[in-house]
C-alpha positions in Angstrom: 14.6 70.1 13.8 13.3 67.3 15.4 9.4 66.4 15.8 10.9 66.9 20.4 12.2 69.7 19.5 9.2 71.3 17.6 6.6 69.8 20.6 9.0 71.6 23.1 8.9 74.7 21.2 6.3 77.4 22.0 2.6 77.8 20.9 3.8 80.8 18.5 6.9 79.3 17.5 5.1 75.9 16.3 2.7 78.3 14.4 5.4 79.8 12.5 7.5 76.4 11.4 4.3 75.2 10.5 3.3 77.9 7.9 7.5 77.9 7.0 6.7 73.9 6.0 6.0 72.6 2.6 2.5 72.0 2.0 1.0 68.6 1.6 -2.9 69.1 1.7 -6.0 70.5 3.0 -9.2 69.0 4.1 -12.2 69.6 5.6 -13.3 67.5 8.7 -16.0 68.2 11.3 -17.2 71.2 9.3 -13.2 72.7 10.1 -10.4 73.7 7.7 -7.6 70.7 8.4 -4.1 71.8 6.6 -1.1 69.4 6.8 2.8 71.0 6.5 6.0 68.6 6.3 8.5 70.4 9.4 11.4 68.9 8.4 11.2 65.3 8.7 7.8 65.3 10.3 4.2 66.3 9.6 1.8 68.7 11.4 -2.0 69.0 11.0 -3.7 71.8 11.9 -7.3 71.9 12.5 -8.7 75.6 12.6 -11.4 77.9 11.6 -11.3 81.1 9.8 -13.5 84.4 11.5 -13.5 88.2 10.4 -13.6 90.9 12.7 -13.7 94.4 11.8 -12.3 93.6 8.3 -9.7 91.1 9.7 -9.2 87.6 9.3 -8.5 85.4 12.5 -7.1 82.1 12.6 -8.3 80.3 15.1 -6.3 77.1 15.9 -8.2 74.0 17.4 -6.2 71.0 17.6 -2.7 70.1 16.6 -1.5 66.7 15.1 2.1 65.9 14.4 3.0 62.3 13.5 6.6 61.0 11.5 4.9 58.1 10.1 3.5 58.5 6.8 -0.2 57.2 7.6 -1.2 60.8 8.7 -0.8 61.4 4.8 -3.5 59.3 3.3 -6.3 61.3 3.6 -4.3 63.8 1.2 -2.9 61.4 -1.4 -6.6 59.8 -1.3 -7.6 63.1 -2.8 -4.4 63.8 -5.4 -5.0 62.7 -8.9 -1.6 61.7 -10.6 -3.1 60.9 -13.8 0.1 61.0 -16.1 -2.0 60.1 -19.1 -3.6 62.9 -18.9 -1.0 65.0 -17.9 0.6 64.0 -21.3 -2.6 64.3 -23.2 -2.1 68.0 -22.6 1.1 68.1 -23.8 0.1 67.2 -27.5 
């Protein structure tokens, strides 16, 4: 799929190649939940909030972000620690 092809698609079907992506991160901004998926060769941020009602959780979704270029990443590998000394530390 293409990042036209997923734009084109509809509201619902974005929603569901989004949560089929692989997960890159999660962040908080303005005091809202921001998760990023790879869609194929793309990425998609999704800003939303969480609210129950009558013992269910609602998604609400705010804004939408897609981007192919890698800079929508940073935030995320900003936050990842890739510390393999430590990683091997507790391996001995």
């Amino acid at each position: 799929m293409t990042l036209n092809q997923f734009l084109d698609a509809d509201e619902e079907a974005q929603k569901a190649f989004f949560w089929a992506g692989a997960f890159i991160g999660e962040k908080t901004e303005d005091g809202y939940a921001v998760i990023c998926h790879q869609v194929d060769g793309f990425y998609v941020e999704y800003k939303m909030m969480k609210s129950i009602w009558k013992e269910n959780t609602i998604i609400h979704y705010l804004d939408m972000r897609c981007s192919e270029n890698t800079d929508l990443l940073q935030p995320y590998l900003d936050k990842m620690d890739i510390n393999f000394k430590k990683f091997w530390d507790l391996r001995l």
